[in-house]
N, C-alpha and C positions, 0 to 999 in steps of 0.2 A: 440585498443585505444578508440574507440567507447564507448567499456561496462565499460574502468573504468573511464569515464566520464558521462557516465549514473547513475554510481554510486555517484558519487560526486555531479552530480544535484540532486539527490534522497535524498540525506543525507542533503544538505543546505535544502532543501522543508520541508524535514523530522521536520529539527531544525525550521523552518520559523512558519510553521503550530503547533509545538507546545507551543511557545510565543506566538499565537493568537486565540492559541483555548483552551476554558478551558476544562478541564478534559483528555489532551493529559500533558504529561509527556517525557524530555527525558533528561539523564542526563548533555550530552555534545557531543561534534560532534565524539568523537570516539564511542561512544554508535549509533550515526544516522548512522555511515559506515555502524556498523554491522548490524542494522533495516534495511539498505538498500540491504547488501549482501543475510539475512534471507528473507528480503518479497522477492529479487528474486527467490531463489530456493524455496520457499514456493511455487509460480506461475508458477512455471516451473514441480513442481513433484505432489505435492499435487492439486490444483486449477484444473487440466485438467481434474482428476479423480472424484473429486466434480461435474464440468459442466457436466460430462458425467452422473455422479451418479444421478442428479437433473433434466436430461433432457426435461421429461415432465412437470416436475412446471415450469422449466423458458422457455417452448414454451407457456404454459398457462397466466405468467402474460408477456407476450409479451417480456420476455428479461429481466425483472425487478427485477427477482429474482436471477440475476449475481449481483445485488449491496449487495445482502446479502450473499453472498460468499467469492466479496471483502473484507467486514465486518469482514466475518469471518478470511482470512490472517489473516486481522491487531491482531485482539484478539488473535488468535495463534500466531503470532509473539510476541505481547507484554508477554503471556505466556513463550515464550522461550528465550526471551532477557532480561536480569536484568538491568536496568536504562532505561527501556522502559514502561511506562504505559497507559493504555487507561481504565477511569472507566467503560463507558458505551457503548453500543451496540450499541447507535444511534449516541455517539460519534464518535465511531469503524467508521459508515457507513458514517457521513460527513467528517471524516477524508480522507477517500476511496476515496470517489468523490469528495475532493478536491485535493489532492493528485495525483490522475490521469490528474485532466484536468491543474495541475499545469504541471506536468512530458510534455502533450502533447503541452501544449506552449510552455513551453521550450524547449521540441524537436525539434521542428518547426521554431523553432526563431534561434538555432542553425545551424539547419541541419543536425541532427544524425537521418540517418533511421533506420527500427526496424533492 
């Protein structure tokens, strides 16, 4: 019950952040389901192999080069999702980290652990 309430915050955030952020793109909330279902298993399969792959630059810039991994998801997602677009890379990367710290309020305020 948990995960498909995860999803469902994931997907309102999804839609929230792209009416306020310009160069985010989405078509409608069945398009954020699927953004939502894709950025999970995106961080679930691909993302570990990335941190692993990267290890030494993100111990270098102290951890900071996992925001540009994030980044990365969101652009591989909006590649594989049609009615999902993100122009630019630095878009990519505040969408990320807004994104996250929206998910972890929300988590928090509900009480869904991971």
């Amino acid at each position: 019950m948990n995960l498909l309430l995860k999803i469902i915050i994931t997907s309102v955030i999804v839609l929230i952040l792209a009416n306020f952020l310009p160069g985010v793109y989405v078509n409608g909330f069945t398009t954020a389901l699927i953004v939502a279902v894709v950025l999970g298993l995106l961080n679930i399969f691909i993302k570990p192999i990335l941190v692993l792959l990267t290890l030494p630059v993100t111990v270098l810039t102290l951890g900071l080069f996992l925001l540009i991994i994030n980044a990365l998801m969101i652009v591989l997602c909006s590649q594989i999702v049609d009615g999902f677009k993100v122009e630019t890379f630095l878009t990519a990367i505040i969408f990320s980290v807004l994104l996250s710290v929206s998910q972890s309020i929300m988590n928090g305020l509900l009480g869904i652990n991971k």
